[in-house]
C-alpha positions, 0 to 999 in steps of 0.5 A: 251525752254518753259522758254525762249518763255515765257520770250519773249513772257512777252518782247513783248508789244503793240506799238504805231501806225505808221501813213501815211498821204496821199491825193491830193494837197491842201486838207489839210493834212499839215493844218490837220497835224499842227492842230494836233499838236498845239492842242496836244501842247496846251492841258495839258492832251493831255501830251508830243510830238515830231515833225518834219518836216517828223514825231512826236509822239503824246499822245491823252488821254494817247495813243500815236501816231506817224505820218509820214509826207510823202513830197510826194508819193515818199518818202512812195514807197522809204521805201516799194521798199526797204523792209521796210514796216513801215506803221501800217495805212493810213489816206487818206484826201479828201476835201468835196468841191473838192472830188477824184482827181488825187492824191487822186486815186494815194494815193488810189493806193499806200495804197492799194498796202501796204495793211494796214488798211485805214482810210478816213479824209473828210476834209473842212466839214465847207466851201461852197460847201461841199458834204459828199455824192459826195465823198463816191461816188467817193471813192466807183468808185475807190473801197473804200466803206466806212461805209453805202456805202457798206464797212467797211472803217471809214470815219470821217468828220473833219475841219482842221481848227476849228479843228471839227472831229479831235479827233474822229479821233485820237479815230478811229486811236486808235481803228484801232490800237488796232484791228491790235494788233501792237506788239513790243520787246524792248529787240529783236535785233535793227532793224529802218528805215530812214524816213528823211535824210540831210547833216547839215553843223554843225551837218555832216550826219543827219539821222531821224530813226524810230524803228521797233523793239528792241532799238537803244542806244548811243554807238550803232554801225549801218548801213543802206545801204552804210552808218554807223558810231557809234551812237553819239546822240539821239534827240528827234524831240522836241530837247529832248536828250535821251540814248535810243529809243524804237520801234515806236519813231521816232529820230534825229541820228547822226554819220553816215559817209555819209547821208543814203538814205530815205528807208534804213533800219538801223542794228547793226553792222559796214558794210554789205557787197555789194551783202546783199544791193545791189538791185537785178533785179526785178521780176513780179510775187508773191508768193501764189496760184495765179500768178499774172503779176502786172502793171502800165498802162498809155494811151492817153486816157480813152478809151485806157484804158478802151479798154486794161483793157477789152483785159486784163480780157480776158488772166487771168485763173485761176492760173495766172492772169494780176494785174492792181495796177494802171491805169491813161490817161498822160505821166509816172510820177516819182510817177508812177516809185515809185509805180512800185518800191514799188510793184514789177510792170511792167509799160506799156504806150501805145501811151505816150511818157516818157522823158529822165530823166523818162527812167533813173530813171526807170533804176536806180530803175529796174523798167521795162518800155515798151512802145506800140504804137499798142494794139496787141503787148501788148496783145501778149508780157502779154500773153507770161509773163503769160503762162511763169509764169504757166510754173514755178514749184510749190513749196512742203511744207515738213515741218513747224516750228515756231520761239519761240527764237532768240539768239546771236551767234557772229555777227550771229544770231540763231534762236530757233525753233519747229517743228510743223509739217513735217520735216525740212532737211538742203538740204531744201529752207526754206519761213520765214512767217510772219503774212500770208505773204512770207517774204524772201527764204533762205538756211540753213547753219547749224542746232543743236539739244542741241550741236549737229550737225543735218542733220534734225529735225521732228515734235515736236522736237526744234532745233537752225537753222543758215541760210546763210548770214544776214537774218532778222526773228523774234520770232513768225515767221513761217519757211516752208521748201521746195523743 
């Protein structure tokens, strides 16, 4: 297999940086937005650019960029509840004359929770009124320290409107990415996200699709969730046509036999069946050495918060532990309910109410809502959750190999791999790793050693393992066996 995973490794490239645009209401980012874009219009060395109303690429001297106007939190929780994460960085706008606000701590929440890198634009430099300083210190509050504040996060002051601090903001984003080393395969098995979605009374079903990996091309048969259909047109969001799009391009596809929901994630083939799509009951705790319980805390007041936060430090040990993703005084929100979504999380309100339409969305995402009106019930119910986690067996690492290849086997695919150390038996449960994080548990359906059935393989042997069901790895992946 050494030819083979050097001509994969030879396949893979960098790829432009997936950007998120994120702040309060009012503090500019559509102004920020459009000035990037007109700029990126105006300027001739700037080259080409798609735009869109949810996302457009950009080349800035040379390296390009694709942004995704996210209308809303919801949208941006929508693609990571339903597993796909395909945000590279977060810029986070900030006006110098408002400084954090309520949406700025819940975009804080949101970034944090997708764990990707974080840049903060500093924006309305240029009006009265404006104070740096009275932002980083609001930001280090809510636990971004940015640069000369203790921390490591950029923070570029920028005019939306005279467009000051722009560019060097695009070099920090270009920096950011090369540091992050974004990896692409144009030639691995096609893998998108819907990013935006319509019915157009010309056009039927309109899908925008971003591609993660591989290459989406007219004739294509795909589909994301309950929709599908032949890939019929390829518009770049400028309205330029194109036969194919490579990883990080954001497209207009047609085809589809029903709109697909923002969040699905898009694959070759023509249907997936229900149980592969279908949600399943969500769960609250996380994989790793530490178990962790995570919530969403709504109170009627700050010192109901900060009198549950206190209760709370006091259940954690040192194997499992209560998590709060995010904190906030008022009634539970729909963004509340995204977030819970997107992180695995439980939502408490105590002494809150929640409408009717709250209660049913929270229903319909699997989202768990419980609601308190005294603080010892509270207590008690997270301290059964936590000694419940500790009382859950620890999973045995016996084995460990690494992806070097992928192939086709029918509408199958086989992965290619090498033992790197242990032993890995078809009985085993089998983590697929990726970058250091857990990306799903699977079972081995068959494995081969050349073309021979193998009930196992140990360490330095290759082997080709087929899992049971559609199982999404990619070459570089770590496979660990358990039991």
């Amino acid at each position: 297999m050494t030819k083979q995973r050097a001509a994969q490794k030879q396949k893979v490239q960098a790829r432009p940086p997936v950007v998120a645009i994120l702040g309060h209401v009012d503090h500019g980012k559509t102004t920020l937005l459009d000035y990037i874009r007109k700029s990126n219009v105006a300027s001739k060395e700037h080259g080409g650019i798609t735009q869109h109303t949810s996302s457009y690429q950009i080349d800035a001297d040379g390296k390009r960029i694709t942004f995704i106007d996210t209308p809303g939190h919801a949208a941006f929780s929508a693609m990571r509840s339903r597993g796909a994460s395909v945000t590279d960085i977060a810029v986070l706008v900030v006006a110098a004359d408002d400084g954090v606000m309520p949406q700025t701590k819940e975009s804080i929440s949101h970034i944090k929770a997708a764990s990707i890198p974080m840049i903060v634009a500093i924006n309305k430099t240029d009006v009265p009124g404006a104070n740096l300083e009275r932002v980083k210190k609001g930001l280090a509050e809510e636990g971004v320290l940015v640069e000369g504040y203790g921390g490591s996060v950029v923070a570029v002051p920028v005019s939306a409107k005279t467009g000051q601090g722009v560019e060097e903001l695009l070099e920090m984003i270009s920096l950011v990415a090369e540091m992050e080393e974004l990896k692409g395969n144009k030639d691995q098995e096609f893998e998108g996200v819907v990013i935006d979605s319509m019915l157009d009374r010309f056009k039927g079903p309109v899908a925008i699709i971003l591609v993660k990996q591989g290459t989406l091309r007219l004739g294509n048969q795909v589909f994301a969730g309950d929709a599908s259909g032949k890939v019929k047109s390829l518009t770049t969001t400028n309205r330029e046509k194109i036969a194919q799009a490579e990883p990080s391009l954001p497209v207009e596809m047609l085809g589809m036999n029903k709109v697909p929901a923002v969040g699905e994630v898009v694959r070759l083939g023509e249907s997936v069946k229900a149980e592969e799509t279908k949600t399943g009951e969500r769960k609250f705790s996380l994989e790793g050495p530490t178990k962790e319980i995570r919530l969403i805390l709504k109170a009627d007041t700050a010192g109901s918060l900060e009198a549950i936060e206190a209760a709370i430090s006091s259940l954690e040990t040192s194997e499992g532990k209560v998590k709060i993703v995010h904190k906030e005084t008022g009634e539970v929100n729909e963004s509340d309910i995204q977030l819970a979504a997107a992180t695995k999380a439980l939502i408490v309100a105590f002494n809150v109410a929640s409408s009717k339409s709250i209660e049913k969305q929270a229903v319909e995402e699997k989202v768990l809502l419980r609601q308190y009106n005294l603080i010892y019930e509270l207590l008690d119910e997270l301290k059964e959750g936590v000694e419940a986690l500790l009382k859950i067996d620890k999973e045995e690492l016996v084995g460990k190999a690494q992806v070097v290849a992928a192939f086709k086997f029918g509408e199958a695919k086989i992965a290619g791999c090498k033992v790197l150390e242990g032993r890995i038996s078809r009985e085993n449960k089998v983590n697929i790793v990726r970058d250091g994080r857990k990306v799903s548990t699977n079972s081995i359906k068959s494995m081969k050693h050349i073309q021979e059935d193998i009930n196992s393989a140990s360490e330095g042997q290759e082997f080709g393992l087929l899992f049971i069901g559609k199982v999404d790895f990619a070459v570089g992946d770590i496979i660990e066996a358990i039991k």
